[in-house]
C-alpha positions in Angstrom: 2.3 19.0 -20.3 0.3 21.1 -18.3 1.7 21.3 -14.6 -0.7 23.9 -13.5 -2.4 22.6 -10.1 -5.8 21.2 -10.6 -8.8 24.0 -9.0 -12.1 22.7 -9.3 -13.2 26.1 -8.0 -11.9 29.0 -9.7 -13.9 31.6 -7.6 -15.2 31.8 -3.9 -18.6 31.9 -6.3 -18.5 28.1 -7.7 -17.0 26.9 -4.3 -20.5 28.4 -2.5 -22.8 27.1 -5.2 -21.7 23.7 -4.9 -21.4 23.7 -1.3 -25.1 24.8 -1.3 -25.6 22.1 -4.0 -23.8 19.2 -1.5 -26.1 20.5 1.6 -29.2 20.2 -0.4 -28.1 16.7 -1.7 -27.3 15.3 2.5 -30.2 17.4 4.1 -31.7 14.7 6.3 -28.1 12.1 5.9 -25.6 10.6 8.0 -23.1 11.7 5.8 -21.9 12.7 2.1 -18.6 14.8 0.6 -18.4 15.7 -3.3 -14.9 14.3 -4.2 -13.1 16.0 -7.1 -10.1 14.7 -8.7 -7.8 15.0 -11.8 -5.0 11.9 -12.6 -2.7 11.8 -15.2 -0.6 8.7 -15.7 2.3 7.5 -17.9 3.4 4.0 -18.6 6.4 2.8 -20.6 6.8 -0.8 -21.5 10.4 -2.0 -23.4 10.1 -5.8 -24.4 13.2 -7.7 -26.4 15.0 -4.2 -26.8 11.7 -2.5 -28.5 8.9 0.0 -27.1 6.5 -2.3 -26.8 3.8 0.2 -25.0 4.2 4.0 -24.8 0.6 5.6 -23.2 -0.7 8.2 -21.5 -3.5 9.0 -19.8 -5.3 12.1 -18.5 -8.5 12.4 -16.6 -10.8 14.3 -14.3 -14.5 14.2 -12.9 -16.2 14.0 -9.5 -18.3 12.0 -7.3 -21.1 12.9 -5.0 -22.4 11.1 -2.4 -25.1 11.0 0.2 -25.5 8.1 2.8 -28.5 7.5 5.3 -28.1 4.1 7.2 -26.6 1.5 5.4 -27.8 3.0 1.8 -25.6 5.5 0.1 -26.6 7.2 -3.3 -24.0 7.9 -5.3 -23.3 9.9 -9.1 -20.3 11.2 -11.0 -19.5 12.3 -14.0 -16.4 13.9 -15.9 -17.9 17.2 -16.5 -16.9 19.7 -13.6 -19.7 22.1 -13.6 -22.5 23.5 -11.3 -25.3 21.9 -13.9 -23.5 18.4 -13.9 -23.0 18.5 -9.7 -26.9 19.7 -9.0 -27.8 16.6 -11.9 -26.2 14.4 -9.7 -26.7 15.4 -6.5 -30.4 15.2 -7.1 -29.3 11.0 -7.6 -28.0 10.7 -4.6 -30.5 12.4 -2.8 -32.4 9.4 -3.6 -30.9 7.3 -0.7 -31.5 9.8 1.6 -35.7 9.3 1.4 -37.3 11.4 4.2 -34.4 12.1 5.5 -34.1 11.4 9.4 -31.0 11.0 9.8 -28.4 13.3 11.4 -25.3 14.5 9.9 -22.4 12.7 11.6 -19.0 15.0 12.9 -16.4 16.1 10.2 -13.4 14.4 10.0 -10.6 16.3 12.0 -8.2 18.7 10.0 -4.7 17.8 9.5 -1.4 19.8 7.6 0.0 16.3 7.7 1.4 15.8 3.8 3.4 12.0 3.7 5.3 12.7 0.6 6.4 15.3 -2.4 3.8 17.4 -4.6 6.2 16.4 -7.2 4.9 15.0 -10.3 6.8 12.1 -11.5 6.0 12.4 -15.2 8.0 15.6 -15.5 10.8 13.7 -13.4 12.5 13.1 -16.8 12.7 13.8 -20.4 10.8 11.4 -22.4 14.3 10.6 -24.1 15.8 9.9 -20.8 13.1 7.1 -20.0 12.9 5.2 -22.8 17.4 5.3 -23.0 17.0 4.1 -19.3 15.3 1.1 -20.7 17.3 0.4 -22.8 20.1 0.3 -20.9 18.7 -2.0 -18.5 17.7 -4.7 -21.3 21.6 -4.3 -22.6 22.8 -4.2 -18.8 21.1 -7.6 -18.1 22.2 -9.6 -21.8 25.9 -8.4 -20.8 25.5 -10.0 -17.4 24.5 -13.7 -18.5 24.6 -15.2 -22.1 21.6 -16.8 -20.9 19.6 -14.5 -20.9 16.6 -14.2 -23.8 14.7 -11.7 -23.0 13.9 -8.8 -20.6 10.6 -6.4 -20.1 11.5 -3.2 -18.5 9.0 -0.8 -17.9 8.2 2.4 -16.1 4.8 3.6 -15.1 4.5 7.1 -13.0 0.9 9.3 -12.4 -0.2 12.0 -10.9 -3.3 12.5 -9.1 -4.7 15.8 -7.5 -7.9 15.6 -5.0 -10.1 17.9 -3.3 -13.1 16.7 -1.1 -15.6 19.3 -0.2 -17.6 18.3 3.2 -21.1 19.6 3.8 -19.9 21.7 6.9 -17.8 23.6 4.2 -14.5 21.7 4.9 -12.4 21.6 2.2 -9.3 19.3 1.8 -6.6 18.7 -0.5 -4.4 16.3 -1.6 -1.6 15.5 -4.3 -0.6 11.7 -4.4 2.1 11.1 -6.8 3.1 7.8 -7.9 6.6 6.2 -9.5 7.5 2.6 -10.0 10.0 0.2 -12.2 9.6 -3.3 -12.7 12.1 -5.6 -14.5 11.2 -9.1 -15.6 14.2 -11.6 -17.4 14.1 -14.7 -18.7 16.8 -17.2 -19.1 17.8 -20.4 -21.0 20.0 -23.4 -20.2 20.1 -26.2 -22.0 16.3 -26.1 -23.1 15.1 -24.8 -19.7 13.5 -21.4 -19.3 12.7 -19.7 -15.7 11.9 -16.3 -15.2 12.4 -13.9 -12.6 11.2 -10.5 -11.4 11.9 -7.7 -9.1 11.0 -3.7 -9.1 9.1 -1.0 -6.6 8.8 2.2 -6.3 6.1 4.3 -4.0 5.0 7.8 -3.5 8.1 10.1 -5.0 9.5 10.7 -8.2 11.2 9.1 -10.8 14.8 10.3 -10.6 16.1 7.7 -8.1 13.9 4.8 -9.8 16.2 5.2 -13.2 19.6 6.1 -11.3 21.8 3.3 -12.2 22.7 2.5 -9.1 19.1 1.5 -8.1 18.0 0.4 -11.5 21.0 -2.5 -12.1 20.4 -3.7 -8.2 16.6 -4.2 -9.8 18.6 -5.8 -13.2 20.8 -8.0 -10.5 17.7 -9.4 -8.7 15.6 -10.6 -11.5 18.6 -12.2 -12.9 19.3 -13.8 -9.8 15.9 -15.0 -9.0 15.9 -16.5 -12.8 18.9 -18.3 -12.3 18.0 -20.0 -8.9 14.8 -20.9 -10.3 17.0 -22.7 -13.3 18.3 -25.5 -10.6 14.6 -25.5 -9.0 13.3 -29.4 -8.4 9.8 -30.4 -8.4 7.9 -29.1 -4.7 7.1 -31.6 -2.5 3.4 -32.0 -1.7 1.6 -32.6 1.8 1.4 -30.8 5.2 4.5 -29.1 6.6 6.3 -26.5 8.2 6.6 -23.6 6.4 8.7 -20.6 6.5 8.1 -16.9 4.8 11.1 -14.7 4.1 10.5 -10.7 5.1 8.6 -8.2 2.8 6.6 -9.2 0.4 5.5 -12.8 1.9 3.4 -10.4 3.6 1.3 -10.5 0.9 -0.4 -13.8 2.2 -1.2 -11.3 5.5 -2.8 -9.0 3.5 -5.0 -11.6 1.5 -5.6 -14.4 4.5 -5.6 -11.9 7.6 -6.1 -8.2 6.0 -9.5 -8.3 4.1 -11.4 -10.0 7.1 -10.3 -7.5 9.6 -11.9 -4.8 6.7 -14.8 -2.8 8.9 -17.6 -3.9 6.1 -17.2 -8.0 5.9 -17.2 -7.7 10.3 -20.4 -5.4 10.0 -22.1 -7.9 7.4 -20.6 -10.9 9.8 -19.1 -12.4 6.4 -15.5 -12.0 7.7 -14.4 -15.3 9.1 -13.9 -13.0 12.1 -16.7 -11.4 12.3 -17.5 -11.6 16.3 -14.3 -12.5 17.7 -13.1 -8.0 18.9 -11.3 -9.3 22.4 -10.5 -12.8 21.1 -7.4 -14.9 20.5 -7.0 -15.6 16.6 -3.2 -15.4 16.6 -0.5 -16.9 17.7 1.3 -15.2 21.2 3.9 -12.4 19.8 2.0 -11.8 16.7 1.1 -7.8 16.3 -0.5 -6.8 12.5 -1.3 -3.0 11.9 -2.4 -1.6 9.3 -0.4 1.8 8.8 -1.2 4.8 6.2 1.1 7.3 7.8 4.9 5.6 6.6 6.2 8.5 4.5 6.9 7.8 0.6 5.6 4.3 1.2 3.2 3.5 -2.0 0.1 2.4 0.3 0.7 5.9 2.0 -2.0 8.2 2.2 -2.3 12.0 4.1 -5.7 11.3 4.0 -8.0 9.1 2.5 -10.5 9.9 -0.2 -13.4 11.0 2.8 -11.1 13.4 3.9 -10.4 11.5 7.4 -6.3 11.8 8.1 -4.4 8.5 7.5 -3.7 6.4 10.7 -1.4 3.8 12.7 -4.4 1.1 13.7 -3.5 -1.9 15.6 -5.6 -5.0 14.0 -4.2 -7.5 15.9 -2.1 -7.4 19.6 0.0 -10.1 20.9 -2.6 -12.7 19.1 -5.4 -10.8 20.0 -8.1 -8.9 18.1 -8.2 -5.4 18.9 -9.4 -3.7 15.5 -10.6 -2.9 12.4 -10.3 -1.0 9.6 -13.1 2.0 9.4 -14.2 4.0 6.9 -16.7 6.7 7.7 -19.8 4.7 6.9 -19.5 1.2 8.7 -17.3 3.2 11.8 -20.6 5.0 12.4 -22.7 2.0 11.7 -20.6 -0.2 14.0 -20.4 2.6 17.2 -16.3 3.1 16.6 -14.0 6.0 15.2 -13.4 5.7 11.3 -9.4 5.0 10.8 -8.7 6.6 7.6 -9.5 3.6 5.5 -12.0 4.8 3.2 -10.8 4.4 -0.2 -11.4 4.4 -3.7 -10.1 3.9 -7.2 -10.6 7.3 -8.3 -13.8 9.4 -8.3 -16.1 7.5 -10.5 -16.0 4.5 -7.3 -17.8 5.1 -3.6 -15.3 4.9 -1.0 -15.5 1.2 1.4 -13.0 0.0 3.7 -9.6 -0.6 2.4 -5.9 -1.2 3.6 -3.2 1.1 3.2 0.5 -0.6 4.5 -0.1 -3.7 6.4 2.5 -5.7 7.9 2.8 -7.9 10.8 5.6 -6.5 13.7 8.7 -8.7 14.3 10.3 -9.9 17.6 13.4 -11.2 19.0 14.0 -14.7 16.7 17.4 -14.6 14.5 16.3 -15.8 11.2 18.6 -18.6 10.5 17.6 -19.9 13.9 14.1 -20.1 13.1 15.7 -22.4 10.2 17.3 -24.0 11.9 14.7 -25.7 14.0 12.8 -26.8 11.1 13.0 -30.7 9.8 11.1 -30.7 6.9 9.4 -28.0 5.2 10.0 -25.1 2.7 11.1 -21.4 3.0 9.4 -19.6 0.8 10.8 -16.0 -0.1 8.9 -14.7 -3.3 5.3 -14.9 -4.4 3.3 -14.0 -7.5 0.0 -13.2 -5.8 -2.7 -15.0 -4.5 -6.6 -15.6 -3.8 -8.4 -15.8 -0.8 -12.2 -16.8 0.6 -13.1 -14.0 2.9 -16.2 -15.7 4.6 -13.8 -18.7 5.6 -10.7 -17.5 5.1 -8.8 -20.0 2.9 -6.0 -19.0 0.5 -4.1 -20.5 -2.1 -0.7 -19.0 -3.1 2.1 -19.9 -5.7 5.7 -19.7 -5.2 8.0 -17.7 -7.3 11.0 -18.5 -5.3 11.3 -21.6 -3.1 13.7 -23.9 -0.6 13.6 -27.1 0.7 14.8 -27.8 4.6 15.5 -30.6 5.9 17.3 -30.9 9.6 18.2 -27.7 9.5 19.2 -26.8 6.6 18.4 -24.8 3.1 18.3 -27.1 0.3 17.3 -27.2 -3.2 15.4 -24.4 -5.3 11.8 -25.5 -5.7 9.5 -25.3 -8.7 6.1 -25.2 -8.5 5.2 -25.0 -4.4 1.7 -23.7 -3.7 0.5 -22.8 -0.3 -3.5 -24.0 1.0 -4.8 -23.0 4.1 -7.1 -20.6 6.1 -5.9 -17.1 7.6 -7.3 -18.1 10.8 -5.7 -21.5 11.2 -2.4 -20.2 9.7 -2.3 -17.3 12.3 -2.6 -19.2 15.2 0.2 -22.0 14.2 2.8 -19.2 14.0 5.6 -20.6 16.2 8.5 -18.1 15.9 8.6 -14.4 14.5 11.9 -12.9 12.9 13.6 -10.1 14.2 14.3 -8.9 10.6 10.9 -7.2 9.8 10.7 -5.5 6.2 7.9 -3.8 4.0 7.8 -5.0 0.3 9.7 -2.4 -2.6 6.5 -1.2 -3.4 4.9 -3.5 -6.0 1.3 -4.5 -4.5 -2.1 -3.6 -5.5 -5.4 -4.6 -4.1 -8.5 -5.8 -5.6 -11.8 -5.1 -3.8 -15.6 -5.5 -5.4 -13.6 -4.1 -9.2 -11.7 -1.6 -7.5 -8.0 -1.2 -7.4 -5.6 0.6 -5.3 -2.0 0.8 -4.2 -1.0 -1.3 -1.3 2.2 -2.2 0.8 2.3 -5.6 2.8 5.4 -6.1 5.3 6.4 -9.4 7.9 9.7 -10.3 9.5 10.5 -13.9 8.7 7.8 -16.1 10.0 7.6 -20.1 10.8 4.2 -21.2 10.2 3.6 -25.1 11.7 1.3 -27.6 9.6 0.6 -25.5 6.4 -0.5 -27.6 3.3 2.2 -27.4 0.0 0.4 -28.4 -3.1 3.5 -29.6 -5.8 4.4 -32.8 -6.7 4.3 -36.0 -4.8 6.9 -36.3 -2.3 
């Protein structure tokens, strides 16, 4: 495996031409960057003690852009050369017209690096991963006879950027990547439930496949299965609803994080579009949106326009106070870019994305907060779910479920599904944990067909009057 770092530009010669090349391409823009990268990614799936999936996957190209107004041109290709960048910088001159415009300030320059230049493929032997595996699918049938089947896999890449800026900025970045996830199912009497756990973030792999992290993975997939083996039907109607820390803050990110994304408030197709200065939380609510926690998999030094990552408050004490900027809409809408702009990887434009989002907890002891409910669910795991952003209604399912009544945790539920809007939800918050917690480092987002590494993060949360799709009470 070659571990030699990734130069575009092997002289002072090729770094000159295709600066000249990029000026030509923006004379007359707001803005524009040529955005070189190389990725290489590995991904190991074990399923029912077999190698189900063994891949890798290397890759490298560019992207050039040129923006005037609200119109950006934009080409790539996967050949590196001077011939390929002028053939595509003459295609995104194209949205630059007459020109007219005037080239906005480059981003500010930072020696701010969030995690290791380590590359987690070369973390291990080959050998060594797929043994690893293996061990965790024998680990878990010698815990519970019940068990009938495990999926283990790893998955680690490696990518290596460099965004050139017309005023001859240069930047650099190397992102690694490293995450396990185990999945288990079980059997009793006829009855199968699954369960999951993993994470992983920016580092490498050697403390993913350490059996001291890897079996408290095993342990918690197991567990989850089990629980979900006693799990009785969900009731159904409207009710107080509780979310466990960490990864419940995936419904943040989906009902609350995409409509405080700079582009849908621009366009006004956010559901809170118009409301900067407004009320559309709950008292004692705080979300911010936070690229700079080192190691964390959202984490970025700085984001693919070459503008360093930052701590931006969305949301303070209920109130609206932000959004997140890339370059492009941050000009268009008068404010500082955050160091949002992302992208999948070279062949995609950069738009407005989150990095680490998570709502800040307060001074409410968690089994107080449950205390106080009467009837309602506590939900602690979720698989995902899917959200409106001009009206911000959501629907998510339940991997892992309570009941409460008077007090008190019941019964495992099966099958709970939570309906509501983000703007609705946020403002019937009526107690926030003191026990805030960032997922393990599982999430990825989905904007317009691109995908990128997220975190989500709460404290435990009661939400009042939230409606549970299951069965009939």
């Amino acid at each position: 495996m070659n571990s030699r770092r990734f130069d575009p530009f092997t002289n002072a010669i090729e770094l000159e031409s295709s600066l000249a090349i990029l000026r030509d391409a923006v004379a007359g823009a707001d803005d524009g960057e040529l955005f070189l990268e190389r990725r290489t990614s590995e991904g190991l799936v074990l399923d029912d003690g077999r190698i189900r999936t063994a891949s890798y996957d290397a890759s490298e190209g560019f992207g050039l852009r040129a923006v005037r107004g609200e119109t950006a041109g934009y080409a790539h290709s996967t050949e590196i050369s001077e011939q390929a960048i002028r053939r595509a910088a003459e295609t995104a001159r194209l949205a630059v017209g007459a020109g007219g415009g005037t080239l906005a300030e480059a981003p500010r320059a930072t020696n701010v690096h969030l995690y290791t230049d380590e590359n987690p493929l070369e973390g291990a032997a080959f050998e060594v991963k797929i043994d690893t595996l293996k061990e965790i699918d024998d680990y878990l049938r010698g815990l519970d006879s019940r068990v009938v089947q495990v999926t283990a896999s790893l998955a680690a890449s490696h990518q290596e950027v460099y965004i050139l800026r017309p005023e001859g900025g240069l930047t650099f970045d190397i992102r690694p990547m490293a995450r396990l996830s185990i999945a288990v199912i079980v059997e009793q009497n006829g009855r199968r439930e699954s369960g999951s756990a993993g994470g992983g973030g920016r580092f490498g792999l050697t403390g993913l496949i350490a059996p001291d992290h890897w079996q408290g993975v095993a342990r918690e997939a197991l567990r989850i299965a089990v629980v979900n083996l006693d799990a009785v039907p969900a009731p159904a109607g409207v009710m107080d609803v509780a979310l466990g820390p960490g990864w419940p803050g995936v419904l943040l990110h989906e009902a609350v994080g995409h409509g405080l994304e700079g582009d849908f408030n621009r366009k006004k197709t956010s559901a809170f579009a118009g409301l900067m200065g407004q009320q559309v939380a709950a008292k004692g609510v705080t979300v911010l949106d936070d690229g700079t926690i080192p190691d964390r998999r959202g984490s970025i030094s700085v984001d693919d326009e070459g503008t360093p990552s930052e701590k931006t408050t969305l949301i303070e004490d209920g109130i609206l106070v932000g959004y997140m900027q890339d370059r492009q809409n941050a000009r268009l809408m008068g404010v500082p870019p955050t160091g949002n702009g992302r992208r999948e990887s070279y062949a995609h434009a950069p738009m407005p994305r989150m990095t680490n989002t998570y709502m800040l907890g307060s001074d409410a002891a968690p089994d107080e907060i449950l205390a106080d409910m009467k009837n309602g669910i506590y939900a602690v795991g979720f698989s995902g779910g899917q959200v409106d952003i001009t009206n911000g209604k959501f629907v998510f399912n339940c991997t892992e479920a309570y009941r409460v009544e008077n007090g008190r945790v019941g019964a495992p539920v099966k099958g709970a599904t939570l309906i509501g809007d983000g703007a609705t939800a946020m403002k019937q918050i009526r107690a926030v944990g003191n026990d805030m917690a960032l997922d393990p480092g599982v999430g990825n987002c989905g904007k317009q067909g691109q995908w990128v590494p997220v975190g989500v993060g709460q404290p435990t949360l009661l939400i009042g009057g939230l409606t549970v799709g299951g069965s009939a009470a």
